[in-house]
C-alpha positions as CSV (number, residue, x, y, z in Angstrom):
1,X,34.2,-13.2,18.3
2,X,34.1,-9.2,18.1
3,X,31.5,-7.8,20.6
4,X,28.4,-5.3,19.4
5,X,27.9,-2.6,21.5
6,X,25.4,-0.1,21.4
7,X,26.5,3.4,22.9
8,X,23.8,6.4,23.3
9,X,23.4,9.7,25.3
10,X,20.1,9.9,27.2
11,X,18.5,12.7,29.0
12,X,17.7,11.6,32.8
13,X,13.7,10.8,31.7
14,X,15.0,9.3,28.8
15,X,15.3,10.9,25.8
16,X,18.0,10.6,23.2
17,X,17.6,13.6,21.4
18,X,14.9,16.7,21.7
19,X,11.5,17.0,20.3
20,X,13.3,18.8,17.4
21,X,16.2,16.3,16.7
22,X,18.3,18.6,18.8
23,X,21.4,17.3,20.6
24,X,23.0,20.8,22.6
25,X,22.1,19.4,25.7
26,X,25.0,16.6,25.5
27,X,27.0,17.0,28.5
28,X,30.8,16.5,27.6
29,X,34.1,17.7,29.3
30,X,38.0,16.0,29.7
31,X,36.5,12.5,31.0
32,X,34.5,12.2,28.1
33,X,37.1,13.1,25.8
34,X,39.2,10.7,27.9
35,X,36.8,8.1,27.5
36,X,36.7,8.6,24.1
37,X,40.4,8.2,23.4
38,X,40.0,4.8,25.1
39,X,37.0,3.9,22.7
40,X,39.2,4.3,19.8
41,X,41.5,2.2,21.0
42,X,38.6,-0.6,21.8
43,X,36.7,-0.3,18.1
44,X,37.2,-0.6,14.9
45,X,34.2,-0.3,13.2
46,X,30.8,1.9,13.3
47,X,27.4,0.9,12.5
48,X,24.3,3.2,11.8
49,X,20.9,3.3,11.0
50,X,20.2,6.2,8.2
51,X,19.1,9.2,10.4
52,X,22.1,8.6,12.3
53,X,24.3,8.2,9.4
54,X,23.0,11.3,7.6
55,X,23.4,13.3,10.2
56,X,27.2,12.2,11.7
57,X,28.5,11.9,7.5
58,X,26.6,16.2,7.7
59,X,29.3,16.9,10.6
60,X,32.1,14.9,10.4
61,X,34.3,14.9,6.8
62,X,34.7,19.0,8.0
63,X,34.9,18.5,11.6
64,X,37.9,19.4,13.7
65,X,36.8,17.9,16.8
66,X,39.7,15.6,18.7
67,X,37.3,12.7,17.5
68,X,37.3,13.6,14.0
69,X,39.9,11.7,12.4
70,X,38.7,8.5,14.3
71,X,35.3,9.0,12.7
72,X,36.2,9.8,9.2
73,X,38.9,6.7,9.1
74,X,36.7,3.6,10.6
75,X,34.8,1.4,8.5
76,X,31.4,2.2,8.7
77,X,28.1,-0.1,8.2
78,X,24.9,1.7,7.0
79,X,21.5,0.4,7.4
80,X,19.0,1.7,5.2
81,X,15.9,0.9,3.3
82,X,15.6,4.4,1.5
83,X,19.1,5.1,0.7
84,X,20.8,4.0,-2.5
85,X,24.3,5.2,-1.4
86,X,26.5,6.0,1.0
87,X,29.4,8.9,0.6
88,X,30.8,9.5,3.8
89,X,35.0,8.1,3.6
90,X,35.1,4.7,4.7
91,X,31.1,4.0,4.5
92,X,29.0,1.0,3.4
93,X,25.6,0.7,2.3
94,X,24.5,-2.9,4.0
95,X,22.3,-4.4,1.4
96,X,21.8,-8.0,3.5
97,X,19.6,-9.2,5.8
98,X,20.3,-7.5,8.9
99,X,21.2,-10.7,11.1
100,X,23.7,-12.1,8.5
101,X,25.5,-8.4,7.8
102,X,25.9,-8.1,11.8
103,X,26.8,-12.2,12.5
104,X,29.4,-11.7,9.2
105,X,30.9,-8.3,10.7
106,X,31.4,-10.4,14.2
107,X,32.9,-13.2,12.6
108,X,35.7,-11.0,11.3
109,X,38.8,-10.6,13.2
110,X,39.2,-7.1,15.0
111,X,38.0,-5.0,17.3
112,X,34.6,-4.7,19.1
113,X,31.9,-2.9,16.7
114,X,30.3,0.2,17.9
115,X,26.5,1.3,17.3
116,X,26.3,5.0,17.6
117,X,23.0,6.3,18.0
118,X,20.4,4.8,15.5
119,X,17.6,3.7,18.4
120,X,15.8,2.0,15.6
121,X,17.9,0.2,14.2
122,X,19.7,-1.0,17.4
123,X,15.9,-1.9,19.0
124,X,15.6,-4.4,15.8
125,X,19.3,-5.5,16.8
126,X,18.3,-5.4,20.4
127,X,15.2,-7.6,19.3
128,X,17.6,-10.1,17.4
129,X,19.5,-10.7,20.1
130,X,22.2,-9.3,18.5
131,X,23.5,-6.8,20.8
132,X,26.2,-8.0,23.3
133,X,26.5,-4.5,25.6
134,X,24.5,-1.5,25.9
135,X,26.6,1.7,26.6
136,X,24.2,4.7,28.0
137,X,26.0,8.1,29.0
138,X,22.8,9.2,31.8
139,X,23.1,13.1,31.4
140,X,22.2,15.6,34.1
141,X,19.7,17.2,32.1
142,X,15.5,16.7,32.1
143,X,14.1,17.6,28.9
144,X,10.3,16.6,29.5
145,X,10.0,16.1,26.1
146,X,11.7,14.9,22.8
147,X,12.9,11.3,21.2
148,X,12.6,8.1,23.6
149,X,15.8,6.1,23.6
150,X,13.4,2.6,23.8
151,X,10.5,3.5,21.6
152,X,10.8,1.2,18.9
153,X,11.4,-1.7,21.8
154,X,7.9,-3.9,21.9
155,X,9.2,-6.5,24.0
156,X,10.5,-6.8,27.7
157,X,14.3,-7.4,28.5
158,X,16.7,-8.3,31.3
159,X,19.8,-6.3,31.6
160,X,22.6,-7.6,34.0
161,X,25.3,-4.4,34.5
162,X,28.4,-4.5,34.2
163,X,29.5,-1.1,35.3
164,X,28.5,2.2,36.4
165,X,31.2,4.8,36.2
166,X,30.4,8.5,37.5
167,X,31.9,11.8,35.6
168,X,32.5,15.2,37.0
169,X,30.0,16.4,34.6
170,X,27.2,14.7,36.6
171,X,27.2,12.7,33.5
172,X,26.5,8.5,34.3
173,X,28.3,5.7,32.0
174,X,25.9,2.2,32.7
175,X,27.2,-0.3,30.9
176,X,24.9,-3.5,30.8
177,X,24.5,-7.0,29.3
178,X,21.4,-8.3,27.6
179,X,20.0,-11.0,29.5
């Protein structure tokens, strides 16, 4: 069965993205990029929650980032309760209970499935116990305010890791199992 895996860039205290949405403070460099080459090889599908969707389908289609073609061209899985379509190339609105749509997308043959982003909607999948590995890129940056990667998270969990893997950047890849 295809793994879930949640990926995410957090500020050192914790924040996924600033008070004002804003991402600049991503630390990237050649061992991310590397690491992203590898990703592509490891997935073949994305899933997002809206806000996440919205703004990746805003950047993307016109992008020409390395990455690009890799995020234009996989099948992508859109949860939403407000929107009524989806446009971005290769994109589909899931209209199904969330638990069947992800268990039906792990049944499939293929590649592991990659969460980008969208902390809401992975704390719900986090919740279901639908999550198989949680990917967090630890950058070298305090912002002291902003978004909280765990907010929407009401419950406790155990994590066993799997791997820490330090950059050059100062940046910190944790990967971890839900207990």
């Amino acid at each position: 069965m295809r793994k879930l895996r949640w990926q995410m860039m957090m500020s050192l205290d914790g924040f996924m993205e600033g008070p004002n949405r804003e991402l600049d403070w991503h630390v990237a460099g050649e061992e991310f990029a590397a690491y992203l080459v590898q990703m592509e090889k490891e997935i073949d599908a994305i899933v997002f929650g809206r806000v996440t969707y919205q703004m990746m389908a805003s950047f993307w289609p016109t992008s020409t980032e390395p990455e690009a073609p890799m995020m234009n061209d996989l099948p992508k899985l859109v949860f939403s309760r407000t929107l009524r379509e989806v446009s971005w190339k290769n994109s589909r609105l899931a209209r199904g209970d969330v638990t069947e749509e992800i268990e039906k997308l792990k049944r499939q043959p293929g590649k592991d499935i990659s969460v980008f982003g969208s902390s809401d909607l992975a704390a719900t999948l986090l919740r279901l116990r639908l999550v198989d590995e949680i990917r967090i890129f630890v950058c070298p940056v305090v912002l002291g305010r902003g978004n909280p990667l765990f907010k929407d998270v009401k419950e406790r969990f155990s994590l066993q890791l799997l791997e820490a893997r330090t950059f050059k950047s100062g940046n910190v890849l944790v990967t971890y199992r839900p207990g």
